[in-house]
BAZANU-264757 format. One record per atom (N, C-alpha, C): x, y, z; residue in three letters. Coordinates in steps of 0.05 Angstrom, whole numbers, plus 5000, padded with zeros to 4 digits. Layout:
% BAZANU-264757
XYZALA
...
% end
This chain:
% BAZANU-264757
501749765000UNK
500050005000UNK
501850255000UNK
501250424977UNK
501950714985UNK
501650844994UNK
502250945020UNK
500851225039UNK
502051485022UNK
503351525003UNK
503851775001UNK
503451764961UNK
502952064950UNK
502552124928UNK
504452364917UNK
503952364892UNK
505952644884UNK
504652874894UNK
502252854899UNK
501653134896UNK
502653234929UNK
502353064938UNK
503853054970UNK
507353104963UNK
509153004944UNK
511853074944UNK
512053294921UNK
509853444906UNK
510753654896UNK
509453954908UNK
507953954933UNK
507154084944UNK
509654304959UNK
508754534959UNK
510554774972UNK
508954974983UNK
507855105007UNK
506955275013UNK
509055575003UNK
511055534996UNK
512255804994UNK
512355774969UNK
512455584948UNK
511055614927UNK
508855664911UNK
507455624930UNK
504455754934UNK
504656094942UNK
506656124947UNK
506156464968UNK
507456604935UNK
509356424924UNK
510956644904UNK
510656574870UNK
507756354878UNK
506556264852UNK
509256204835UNK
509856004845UNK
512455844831UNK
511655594819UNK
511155474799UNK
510955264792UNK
512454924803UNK
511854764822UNK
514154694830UNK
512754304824UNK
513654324804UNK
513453974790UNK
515354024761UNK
514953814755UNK
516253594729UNK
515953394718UNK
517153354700UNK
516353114678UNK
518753034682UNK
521053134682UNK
523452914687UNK
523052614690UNK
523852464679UNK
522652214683UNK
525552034705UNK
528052214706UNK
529252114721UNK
528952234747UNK
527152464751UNK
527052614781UNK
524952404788UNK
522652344773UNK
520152264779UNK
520351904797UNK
523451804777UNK
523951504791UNK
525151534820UNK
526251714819UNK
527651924848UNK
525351874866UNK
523551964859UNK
521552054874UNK
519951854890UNK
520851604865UNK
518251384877UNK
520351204885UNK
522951194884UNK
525051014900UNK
524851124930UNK
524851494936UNK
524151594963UNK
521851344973UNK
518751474963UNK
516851384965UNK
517051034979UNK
518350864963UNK
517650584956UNK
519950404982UNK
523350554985UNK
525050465003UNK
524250625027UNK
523950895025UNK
524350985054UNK
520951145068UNK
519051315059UNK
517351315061UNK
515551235069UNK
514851065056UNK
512750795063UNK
513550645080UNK
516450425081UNK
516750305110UNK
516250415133UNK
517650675130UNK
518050815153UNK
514450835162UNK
513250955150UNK
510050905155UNK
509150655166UNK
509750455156UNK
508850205161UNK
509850055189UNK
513650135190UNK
513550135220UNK
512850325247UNK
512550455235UNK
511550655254UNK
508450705261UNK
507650685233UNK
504650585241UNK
503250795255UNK
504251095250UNK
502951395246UNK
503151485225UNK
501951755218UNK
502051875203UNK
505051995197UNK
506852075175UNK
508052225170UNK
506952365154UNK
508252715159UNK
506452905142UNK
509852985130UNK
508953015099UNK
511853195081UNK
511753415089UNK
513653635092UNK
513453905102UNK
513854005067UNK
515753745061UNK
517653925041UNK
519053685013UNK
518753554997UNK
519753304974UNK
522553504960UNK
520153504931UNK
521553584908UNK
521553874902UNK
523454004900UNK
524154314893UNK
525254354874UNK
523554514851UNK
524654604834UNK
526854774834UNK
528754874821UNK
530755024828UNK
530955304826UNK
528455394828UNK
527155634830UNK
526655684855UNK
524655534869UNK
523055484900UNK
525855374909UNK
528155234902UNK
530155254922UNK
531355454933UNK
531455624901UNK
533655854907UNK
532256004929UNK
530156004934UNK
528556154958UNK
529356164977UNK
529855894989UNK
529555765017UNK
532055825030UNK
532655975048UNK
534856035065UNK
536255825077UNK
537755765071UNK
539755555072UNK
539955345061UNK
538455315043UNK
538455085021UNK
540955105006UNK
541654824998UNK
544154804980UNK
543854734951UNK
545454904932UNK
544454894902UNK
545654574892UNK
545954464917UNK
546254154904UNK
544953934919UNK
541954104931UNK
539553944948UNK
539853774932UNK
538153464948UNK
537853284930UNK
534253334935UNK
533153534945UNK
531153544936UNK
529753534904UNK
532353794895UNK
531853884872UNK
532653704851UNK
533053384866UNK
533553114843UNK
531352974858UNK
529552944869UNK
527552894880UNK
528052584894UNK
530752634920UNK
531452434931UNK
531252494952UNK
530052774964UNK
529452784999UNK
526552955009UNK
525852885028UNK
523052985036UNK
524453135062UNK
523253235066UNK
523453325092UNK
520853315110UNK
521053155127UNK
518853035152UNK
518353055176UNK
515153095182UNK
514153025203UNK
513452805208UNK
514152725236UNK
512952385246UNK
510352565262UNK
507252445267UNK
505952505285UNK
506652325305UNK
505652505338UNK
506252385358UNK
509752415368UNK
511652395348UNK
514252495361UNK
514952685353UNK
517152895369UNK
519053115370UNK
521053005343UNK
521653165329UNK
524253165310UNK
526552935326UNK
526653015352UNK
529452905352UNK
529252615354UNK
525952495371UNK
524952245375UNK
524552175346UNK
523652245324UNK
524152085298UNK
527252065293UNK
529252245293UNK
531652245285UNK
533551995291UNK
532051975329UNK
534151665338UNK
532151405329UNK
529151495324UNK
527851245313UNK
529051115284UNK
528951365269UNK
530651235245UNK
533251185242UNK
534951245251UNK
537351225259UNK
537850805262UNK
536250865288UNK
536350555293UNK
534350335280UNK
532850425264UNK
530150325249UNK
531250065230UNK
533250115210UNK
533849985198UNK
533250095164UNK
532850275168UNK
530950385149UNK
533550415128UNK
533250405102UNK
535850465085UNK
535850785075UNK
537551015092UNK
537651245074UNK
539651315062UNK
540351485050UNK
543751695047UNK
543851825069UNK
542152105063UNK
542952235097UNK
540452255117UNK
539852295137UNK
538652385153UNK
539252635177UNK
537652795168UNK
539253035180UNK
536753215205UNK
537553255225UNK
535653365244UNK
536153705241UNK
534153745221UNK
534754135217UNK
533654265238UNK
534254395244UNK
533754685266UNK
533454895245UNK
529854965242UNK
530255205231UNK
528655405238UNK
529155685231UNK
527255875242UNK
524655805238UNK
523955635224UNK
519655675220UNK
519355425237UNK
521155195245UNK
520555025249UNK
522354795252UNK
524354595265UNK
524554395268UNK
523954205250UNK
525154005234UNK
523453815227UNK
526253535218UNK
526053425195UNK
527653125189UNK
527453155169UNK
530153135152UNK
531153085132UNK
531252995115UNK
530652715102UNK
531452525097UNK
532252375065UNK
533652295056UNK
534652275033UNK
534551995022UNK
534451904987UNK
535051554993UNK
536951624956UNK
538651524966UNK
539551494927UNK
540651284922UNK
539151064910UNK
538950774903UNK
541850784892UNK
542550564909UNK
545650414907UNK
547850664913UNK
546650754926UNK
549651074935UNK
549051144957UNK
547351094972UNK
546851095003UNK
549651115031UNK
549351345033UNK
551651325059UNK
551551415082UNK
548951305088UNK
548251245121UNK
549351485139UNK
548851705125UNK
550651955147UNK
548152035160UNK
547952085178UNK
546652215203UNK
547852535212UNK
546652775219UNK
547752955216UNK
544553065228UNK
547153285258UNK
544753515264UNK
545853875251UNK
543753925235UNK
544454135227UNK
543354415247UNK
545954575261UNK
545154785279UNK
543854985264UNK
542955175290UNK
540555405286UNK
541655635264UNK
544255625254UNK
545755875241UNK
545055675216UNK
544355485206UNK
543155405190UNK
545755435171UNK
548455335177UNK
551555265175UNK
552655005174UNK
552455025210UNK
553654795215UNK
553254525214UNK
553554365218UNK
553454085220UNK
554753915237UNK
552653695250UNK
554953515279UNK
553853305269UNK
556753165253UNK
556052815249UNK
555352725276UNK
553252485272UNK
553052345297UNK
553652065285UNK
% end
């Protein structure tokens, strides 16, 4: 079963605020999208067995350039990371859930940001490197864990 859809990973409220168009036809962003979806996504739903809400998928490179502290080599904008809410836990209680979950990602990163707190998370079939990373409030730094 799929709990999640595109219209759920091409969604942007700040692309909504600056009427940015933020989807594609790429047909290699779009397999991106459903490798997220199909390895890390959905398990993670299925063991967890709450809701996860997307804050944040696929970004065009328009709605990236927006976002204050985004990097012009997001793997959003290859449509290989969401950025997530677990219901029921704090950012940092999903961070050590998946951490130890088993779950297969690249990175998982605990952001600290001014609108909000939230999870990271990345999958890029057969290049996965299990990095874990809290990113501080200057929206800079970084602390491997």
């Amino acid at each position: 079963m799929l709990y999640f859809d595109f219209k759920q990973l091409f969604y942007s409220a700040t692309a909504d605020k600056h009427k940015i168009s933020n989807s594609t036809s790429d047909p290699a962003i779009l397999t991106n999208l459903l490798n997220l979806v199909f390895y890390v996504l959905n398990p993670l739903r299925i063991k967890l067995g709450v809701a996860i809400t997307i804050v944040c998928a696929y970004r065009g490179t328009a709605l990236n350039a927006l976002l204050p502290g985004s990097s012009t080599t997001s793997q959003h904008c290859l449509g290989q990371a969401a950025d997530i809410m677990i219901a029921g836990m704090t950012p940092e209680q999903g961070f050590d859930y998946i951490r130890h979950s088993g779950i297969e990602y690249d990175q998982l990163i605990l952001e600290h940001n001014p609108t909000g707190d939230c999870l990271h998370i990345s999958f890029a079939l057969g290049k996965n490197r299990k990095e874990a990373l809290i990113r501080a409030r200057d929206m800079k730094t970084y602390k491997r864990v």
